[in-house]
C-alpha positions in Angstrom: -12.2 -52.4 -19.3 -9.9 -50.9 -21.6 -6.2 -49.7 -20.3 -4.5 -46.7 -21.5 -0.9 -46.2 -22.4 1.4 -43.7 -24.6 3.3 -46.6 -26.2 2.7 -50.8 -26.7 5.8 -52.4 -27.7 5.0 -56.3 -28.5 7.9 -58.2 -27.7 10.7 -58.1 -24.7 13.8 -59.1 -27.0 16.4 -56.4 -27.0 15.1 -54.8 -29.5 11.6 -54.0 -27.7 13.3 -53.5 -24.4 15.9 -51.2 -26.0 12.7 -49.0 -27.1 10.8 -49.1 -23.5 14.4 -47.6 -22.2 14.5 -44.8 -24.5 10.7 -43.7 -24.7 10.8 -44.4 -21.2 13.5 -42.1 -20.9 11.5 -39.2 -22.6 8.5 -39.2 -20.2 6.5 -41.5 -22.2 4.5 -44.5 -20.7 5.7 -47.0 -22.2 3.7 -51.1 -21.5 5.8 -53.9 -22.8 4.2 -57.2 -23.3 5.8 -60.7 -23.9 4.5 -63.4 -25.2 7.4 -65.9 -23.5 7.7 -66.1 -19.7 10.9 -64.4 -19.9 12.6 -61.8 -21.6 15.6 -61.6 -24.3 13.5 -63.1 -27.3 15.8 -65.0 -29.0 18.7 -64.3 -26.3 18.4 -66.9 -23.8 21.0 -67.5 -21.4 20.5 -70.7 -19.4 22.2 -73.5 -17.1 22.9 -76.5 -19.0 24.9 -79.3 -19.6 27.1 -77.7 -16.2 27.5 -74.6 -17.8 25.6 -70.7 -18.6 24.9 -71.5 -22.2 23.9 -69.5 -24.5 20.5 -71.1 -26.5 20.1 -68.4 -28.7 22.3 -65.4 -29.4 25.7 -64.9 -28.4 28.4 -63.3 -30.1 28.8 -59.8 -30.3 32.4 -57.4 -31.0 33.9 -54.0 -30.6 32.9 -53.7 -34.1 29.6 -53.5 -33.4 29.2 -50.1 -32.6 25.6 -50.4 -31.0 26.3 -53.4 -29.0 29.7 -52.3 -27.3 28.2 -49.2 -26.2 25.6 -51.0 -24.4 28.7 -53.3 -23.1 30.6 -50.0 -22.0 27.6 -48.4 -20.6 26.4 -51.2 -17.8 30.5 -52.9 -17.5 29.4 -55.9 -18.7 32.5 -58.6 -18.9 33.4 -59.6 -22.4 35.3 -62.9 -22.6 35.9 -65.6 -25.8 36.0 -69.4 -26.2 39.0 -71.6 -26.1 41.3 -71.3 -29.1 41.3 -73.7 -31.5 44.6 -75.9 -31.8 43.3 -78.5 -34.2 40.9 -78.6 -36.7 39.1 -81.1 -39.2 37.4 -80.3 -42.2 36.5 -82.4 -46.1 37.5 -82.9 -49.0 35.3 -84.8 -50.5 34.5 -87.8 -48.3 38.5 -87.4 -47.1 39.0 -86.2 -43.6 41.7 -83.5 -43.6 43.6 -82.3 -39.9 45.5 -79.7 -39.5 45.3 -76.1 -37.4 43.6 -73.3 -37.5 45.5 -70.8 -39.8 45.9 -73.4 -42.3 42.2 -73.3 -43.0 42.1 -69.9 -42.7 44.7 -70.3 -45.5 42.7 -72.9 -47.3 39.6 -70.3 -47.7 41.3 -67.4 -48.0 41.2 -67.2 -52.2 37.7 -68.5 -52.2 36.9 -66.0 -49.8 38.4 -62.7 -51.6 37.5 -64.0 -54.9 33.9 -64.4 -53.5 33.9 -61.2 -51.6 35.8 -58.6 -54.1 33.4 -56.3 -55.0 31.8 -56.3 -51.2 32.2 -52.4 -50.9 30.9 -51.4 -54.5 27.3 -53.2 -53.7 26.9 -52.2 -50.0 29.2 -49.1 -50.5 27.7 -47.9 -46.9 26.6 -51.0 -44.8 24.0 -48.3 -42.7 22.5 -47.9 -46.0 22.5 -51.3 -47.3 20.3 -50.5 -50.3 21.8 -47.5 -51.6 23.7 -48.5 -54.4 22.7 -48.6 -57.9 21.6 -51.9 -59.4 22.0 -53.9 -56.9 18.8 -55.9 -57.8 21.3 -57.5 -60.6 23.2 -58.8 -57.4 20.3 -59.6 -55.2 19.2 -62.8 -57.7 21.8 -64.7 -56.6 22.2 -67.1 -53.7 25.6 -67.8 -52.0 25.9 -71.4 -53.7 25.5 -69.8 -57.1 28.1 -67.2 -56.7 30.3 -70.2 -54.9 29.8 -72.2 -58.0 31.0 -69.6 -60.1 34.4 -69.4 -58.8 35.5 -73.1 -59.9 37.4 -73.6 -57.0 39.3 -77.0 -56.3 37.0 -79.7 -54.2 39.4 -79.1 -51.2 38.8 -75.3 -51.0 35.4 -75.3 -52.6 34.1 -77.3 -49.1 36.0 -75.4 -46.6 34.4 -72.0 -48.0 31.0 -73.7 -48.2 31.0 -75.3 -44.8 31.9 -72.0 -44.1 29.1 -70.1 -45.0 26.9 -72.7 -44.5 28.0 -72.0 -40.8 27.5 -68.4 -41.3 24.0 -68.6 -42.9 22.4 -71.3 -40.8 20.8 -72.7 -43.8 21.6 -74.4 -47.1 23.5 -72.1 -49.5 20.9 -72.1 -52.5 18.5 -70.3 -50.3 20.8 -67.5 -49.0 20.8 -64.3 -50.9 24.2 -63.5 -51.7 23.8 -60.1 -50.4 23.5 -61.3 -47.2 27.2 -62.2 -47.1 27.6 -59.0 -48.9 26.1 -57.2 -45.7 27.9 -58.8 -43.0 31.3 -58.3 -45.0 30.3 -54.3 -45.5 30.1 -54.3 -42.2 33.3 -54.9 -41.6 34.6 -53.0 -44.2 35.1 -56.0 -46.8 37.2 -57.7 -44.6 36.3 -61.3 -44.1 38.7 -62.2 -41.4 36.8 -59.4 -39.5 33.4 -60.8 -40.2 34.6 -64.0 -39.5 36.0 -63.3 -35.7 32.9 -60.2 -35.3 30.3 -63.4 -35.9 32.1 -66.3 -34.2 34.3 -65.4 -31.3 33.4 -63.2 -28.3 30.6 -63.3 -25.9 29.5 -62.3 -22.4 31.5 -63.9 -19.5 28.7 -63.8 -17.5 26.2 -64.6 -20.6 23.6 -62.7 -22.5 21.5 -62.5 -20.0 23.2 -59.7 -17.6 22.5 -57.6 -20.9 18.7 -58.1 -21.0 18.3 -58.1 -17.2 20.5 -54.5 -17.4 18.0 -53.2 -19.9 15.2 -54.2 -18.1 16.1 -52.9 -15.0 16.8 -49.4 -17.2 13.6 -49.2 -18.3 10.9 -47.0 -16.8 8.4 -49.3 -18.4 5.6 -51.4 -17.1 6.8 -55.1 -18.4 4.9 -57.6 -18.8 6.1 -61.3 -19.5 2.9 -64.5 -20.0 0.7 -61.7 -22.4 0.5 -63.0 -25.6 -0.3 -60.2 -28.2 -3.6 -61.6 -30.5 -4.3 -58.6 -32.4 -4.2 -55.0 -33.3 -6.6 -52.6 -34.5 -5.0 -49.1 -35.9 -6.2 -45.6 -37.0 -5.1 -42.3 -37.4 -5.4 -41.6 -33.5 -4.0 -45.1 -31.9 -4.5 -48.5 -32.0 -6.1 -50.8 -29.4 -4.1 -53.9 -28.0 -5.8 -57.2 -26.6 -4.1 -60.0 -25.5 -4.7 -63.9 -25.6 -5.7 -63.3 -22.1 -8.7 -60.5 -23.4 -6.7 -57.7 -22.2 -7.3 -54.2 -24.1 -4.8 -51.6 -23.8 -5.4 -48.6 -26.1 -2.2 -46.9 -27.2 -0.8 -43.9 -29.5 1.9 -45.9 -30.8 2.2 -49.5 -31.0 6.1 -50.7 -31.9 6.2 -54.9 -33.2 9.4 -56.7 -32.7 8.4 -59.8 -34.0 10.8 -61.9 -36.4 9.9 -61.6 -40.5 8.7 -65.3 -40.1 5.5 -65.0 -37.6 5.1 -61.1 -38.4 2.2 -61.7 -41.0 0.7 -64.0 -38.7 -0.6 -61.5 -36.0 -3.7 -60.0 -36.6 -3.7 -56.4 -37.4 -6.3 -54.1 -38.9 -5.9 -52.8 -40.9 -4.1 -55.8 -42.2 0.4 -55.0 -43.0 1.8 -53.7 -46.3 1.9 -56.5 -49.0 5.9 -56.4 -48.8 6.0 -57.4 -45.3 3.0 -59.8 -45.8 5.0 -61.7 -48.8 8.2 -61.4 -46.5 6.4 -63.4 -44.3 4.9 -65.8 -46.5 8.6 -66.2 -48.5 10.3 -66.7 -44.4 13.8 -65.9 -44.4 17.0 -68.6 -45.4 18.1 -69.5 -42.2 16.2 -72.7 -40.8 19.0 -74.7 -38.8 20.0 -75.7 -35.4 22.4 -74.9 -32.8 23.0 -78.2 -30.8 25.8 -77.7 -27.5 27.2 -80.9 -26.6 29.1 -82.1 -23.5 31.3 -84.3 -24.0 34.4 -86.6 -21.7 37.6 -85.0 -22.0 40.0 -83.6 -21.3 40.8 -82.7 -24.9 42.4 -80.3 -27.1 39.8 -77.3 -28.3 38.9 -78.2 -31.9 36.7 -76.5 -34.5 35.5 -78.4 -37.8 33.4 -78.2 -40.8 31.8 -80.5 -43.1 29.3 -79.5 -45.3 25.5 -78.6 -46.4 24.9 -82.0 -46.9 25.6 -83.2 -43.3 23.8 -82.7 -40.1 26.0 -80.7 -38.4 28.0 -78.6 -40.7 30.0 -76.6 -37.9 31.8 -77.9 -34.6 33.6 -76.1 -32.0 35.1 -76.1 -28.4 33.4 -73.4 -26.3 34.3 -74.6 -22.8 36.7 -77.2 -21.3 36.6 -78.4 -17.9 39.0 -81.1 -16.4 37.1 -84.0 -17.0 34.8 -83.0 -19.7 34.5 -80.1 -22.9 31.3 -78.5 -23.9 31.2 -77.7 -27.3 28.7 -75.6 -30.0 27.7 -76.6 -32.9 25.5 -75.9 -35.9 23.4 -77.6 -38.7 21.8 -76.3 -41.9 18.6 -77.7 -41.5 16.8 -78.2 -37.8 14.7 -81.2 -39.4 17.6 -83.1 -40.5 18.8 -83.3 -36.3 17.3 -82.6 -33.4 19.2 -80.9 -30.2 18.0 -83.5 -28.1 18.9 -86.6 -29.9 22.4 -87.9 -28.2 22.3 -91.0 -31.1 22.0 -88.7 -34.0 25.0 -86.2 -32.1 26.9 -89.1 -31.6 26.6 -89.9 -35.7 27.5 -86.3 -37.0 30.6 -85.9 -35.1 31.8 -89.1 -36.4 31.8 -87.4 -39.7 35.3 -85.8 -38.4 36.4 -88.3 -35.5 35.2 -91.3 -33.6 37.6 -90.6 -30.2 34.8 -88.3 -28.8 32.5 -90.0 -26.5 29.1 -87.8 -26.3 27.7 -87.3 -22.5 24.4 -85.6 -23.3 23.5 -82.9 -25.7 21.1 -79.9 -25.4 19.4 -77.1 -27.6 16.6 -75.4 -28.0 14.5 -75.9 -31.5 13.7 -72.0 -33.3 12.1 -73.5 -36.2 9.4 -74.7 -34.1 9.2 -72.1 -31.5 5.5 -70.5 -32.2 7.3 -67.1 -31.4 10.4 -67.1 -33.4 9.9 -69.6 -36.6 13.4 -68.7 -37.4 16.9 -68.6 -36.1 19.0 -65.3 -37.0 18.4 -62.9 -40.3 19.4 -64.4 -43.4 17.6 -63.3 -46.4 16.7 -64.9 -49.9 17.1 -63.6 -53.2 15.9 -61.0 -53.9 14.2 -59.9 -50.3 16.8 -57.3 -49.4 15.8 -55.1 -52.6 12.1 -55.7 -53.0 10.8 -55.9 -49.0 13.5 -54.4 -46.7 12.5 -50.6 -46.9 8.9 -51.6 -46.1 10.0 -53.6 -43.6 11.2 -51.0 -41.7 8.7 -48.3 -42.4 6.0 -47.2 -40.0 2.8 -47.7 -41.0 0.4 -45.1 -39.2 0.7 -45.7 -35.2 2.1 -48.7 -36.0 6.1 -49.2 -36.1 8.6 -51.8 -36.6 11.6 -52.9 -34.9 13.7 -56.2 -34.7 17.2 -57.4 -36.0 15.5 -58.6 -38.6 15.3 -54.8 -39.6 18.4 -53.9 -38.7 20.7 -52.0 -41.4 24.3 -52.8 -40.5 24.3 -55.9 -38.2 20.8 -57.6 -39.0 20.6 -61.1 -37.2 22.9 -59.7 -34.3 22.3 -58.4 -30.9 24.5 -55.3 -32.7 21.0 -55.5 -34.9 18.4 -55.4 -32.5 19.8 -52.3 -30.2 20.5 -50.5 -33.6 16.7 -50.8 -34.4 15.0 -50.4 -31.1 17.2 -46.8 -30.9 16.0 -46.3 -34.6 12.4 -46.5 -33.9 12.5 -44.7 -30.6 13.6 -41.6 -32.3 11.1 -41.8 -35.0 8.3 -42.1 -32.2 10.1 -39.0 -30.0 10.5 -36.9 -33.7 6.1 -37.7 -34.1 5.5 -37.3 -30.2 
């Protein structure tokens, strides 16, 4: 037996739930199918460590024009971390303390020197590919354009911890454009970018935003049902699941990440941009570790570098007799989220007065439906795959932060595209 629907859209991230609201919305029957046992993709609030945290995405900001309307249309709570009072970062193998605006201070000429020209490459951040040349640009990774700037060893590892932090993945893999991107988005501000992509989150967590969306959506959602492939013509495409469902369609919308796109099975197989997107995977490939441990004690933040396991520590939440904090490593096979010893190690980088109480996470890499953490592209991917990777290609369409034009790797992201491909399905309806 073979069920029939107007619209298929594989994935219940934001992005796919986003699109089951709006086609909903327009009459449309709209069948949503998940592969996880829950929605939100790689937005996953959950109780841990004593606390809501936040496993995958969190942060979001009034600068992000898609996400806040979604915040201002359901009255969702918007609320921030602790405030730093001290902070630890290197130079060289030299421990430096001091507060918050200092390093800001410390990274500040790296940063503008780094950053100058932010607006003449991504002159319009909702058409990040518009500008002339930019290919001569998109060769470069963060760590060469870092490099080129000389700075002293002091300065030069606060700005690379820094965006090391921000990219989720060593520096010689990032394309430079990327940091290009998230700085046009903010209008070539870097302090912006900087709070935008660090600071405020849900008080209530991520997941009163997916459960609002869902509960939006005149769809038929389906969590458990595993997309295995897709066959496509002119006049539809017919779904089947792990399971041996069959659900023929008129549109079918993917949401899944650029890393595990090309591994679906469609037929007619994808474009050869995406395909070789997927076969490149995108820069980021670290880990986001939370870690409880005694207190009290004073919110912190530090940095170290690339070269250490955890590149990026902060205080998210303190508690009376204990602190919960968040932090980040380049590479997810260098430290696992669930490995107290190896915790306990990379925070001594900074300070040895911390004593670790457990430690929790949730490892992307090796999740069979992400294979990635947030958007971060290489060299050279931005100019030769991203228009394909958002173009429809017959019934088929595509939608994801990963194909986001002004916030890609953001919940801002996701919303944008869902909307994005929603309209170009109402415009062919």
């Amino acid at each position: 037996m073979t069920e029939e629907t107007d619209v298929v859209v594989v994935g219940g991230g934001i992005a796919g739930l986003i699109t089951a609201r709006e086609l909903g919305r327009d009459g449309l029957r709209v069948t949503v199918l998940e592969a996880r046992d829950r929605l939100g993709g790689r937005v996953w609030t959950d109780h841990r460590l004593g606390r809501d945290l936040e496993i995958g995405g969190t942060w979001l900001h009034w600068v992000q024009p898609h996400a806040w309307a979604e915040v201002t249309r359901y009255g969702l709570e918007v609320t921030r971390g602790p405030r730093p009072e001290e902070a630890y970062w290197l130079a060289g193998n030299e421990v430096r303390k001091g507060t918050l605006d200092g390093f800001m201070e410390l990274i500040d000429p790296g940063m503008r020197r780094l950053l100058h020209e932010t607006m003449r490459w991504i002159p319009r951040p909702d058409a990040p590919t518009s500008a002339a040349g930019l290919e001569t640009v998109d060769r470069f990774s963060v760590q060469d354009k870092l490099d080129e700037l000389a700075l002293p060893v002091e300065e030069y590892h606060a700005n690379e911890a820094a965006w090391v932090g921000h990219f989720n993945a060593p520096l010689e893999d990032g394309a430079f454009t990327s940091a290009l991107r998230w700085t046009a988005a903010t209008a070539g501000s870097w302090h912006l970018m900087h709070e935008a992509s660090a600071v405020f989150r849900l008080a209530s967590g991520t997941r009163t935003l997916v459960e609002a969306i869902a509960a939006d959506a005149d769809a038929d959602i389906r969590t458990s049902a595993e997309v295995s492939r897709i066959e496509h013509g002119p006049a539809g495409a017919v779904v089947t699941t792990s399971s041996g469902d069959r659900i023929q369609a008129r549109r079918v919308v993917l949401t899944l990440p650029q890393n595990i796109l090309g591994d679906l099975d469609v037929s007619p197989r994808l474009c050869a941009e995406k395909r070789a997107a997927g076969r490149e995977k995108t820069a980021a490939k670290g880990v986001k570790v939370w870690i409880r441990v005694r207190g009290p004690i004073e919110p912190f933040f530090a940095y170290s570098s690339a070269a250490h396991p955890l590149s990026v520590v902060r205080t998210e939440f303190l508690g009376e007799d204990d602190a919960v904090l968040v932090s980040f490593g380049a590479d997810s096979r260098r430290i696992s989220p669930h490995d107290v010893d190896a915790v306990r190690a990379a925070l001594r980088v900074w300070r040895d007065d911390l004593e670790v109480l457990d430690v929790t996470g949730h490892d992307w890499m090796a999740d069979p439906h992400s294979r990635e953490t947030w958007l971060m592209q290489r060299p050279h991917q931005l100019t030769r795959y991203f228009a394909a990777q958002q173009r429809a290609e017959g019934v088929l369409h595509f939608a994801g932060s990963d194909y986001a034009n002004v916030w890609a790797g953001f919940i801002d992201g996701a919303i944008e595209s869902g909307l994005r491909v929603a309209r170009e399905i109402r415009t062919a309806h």
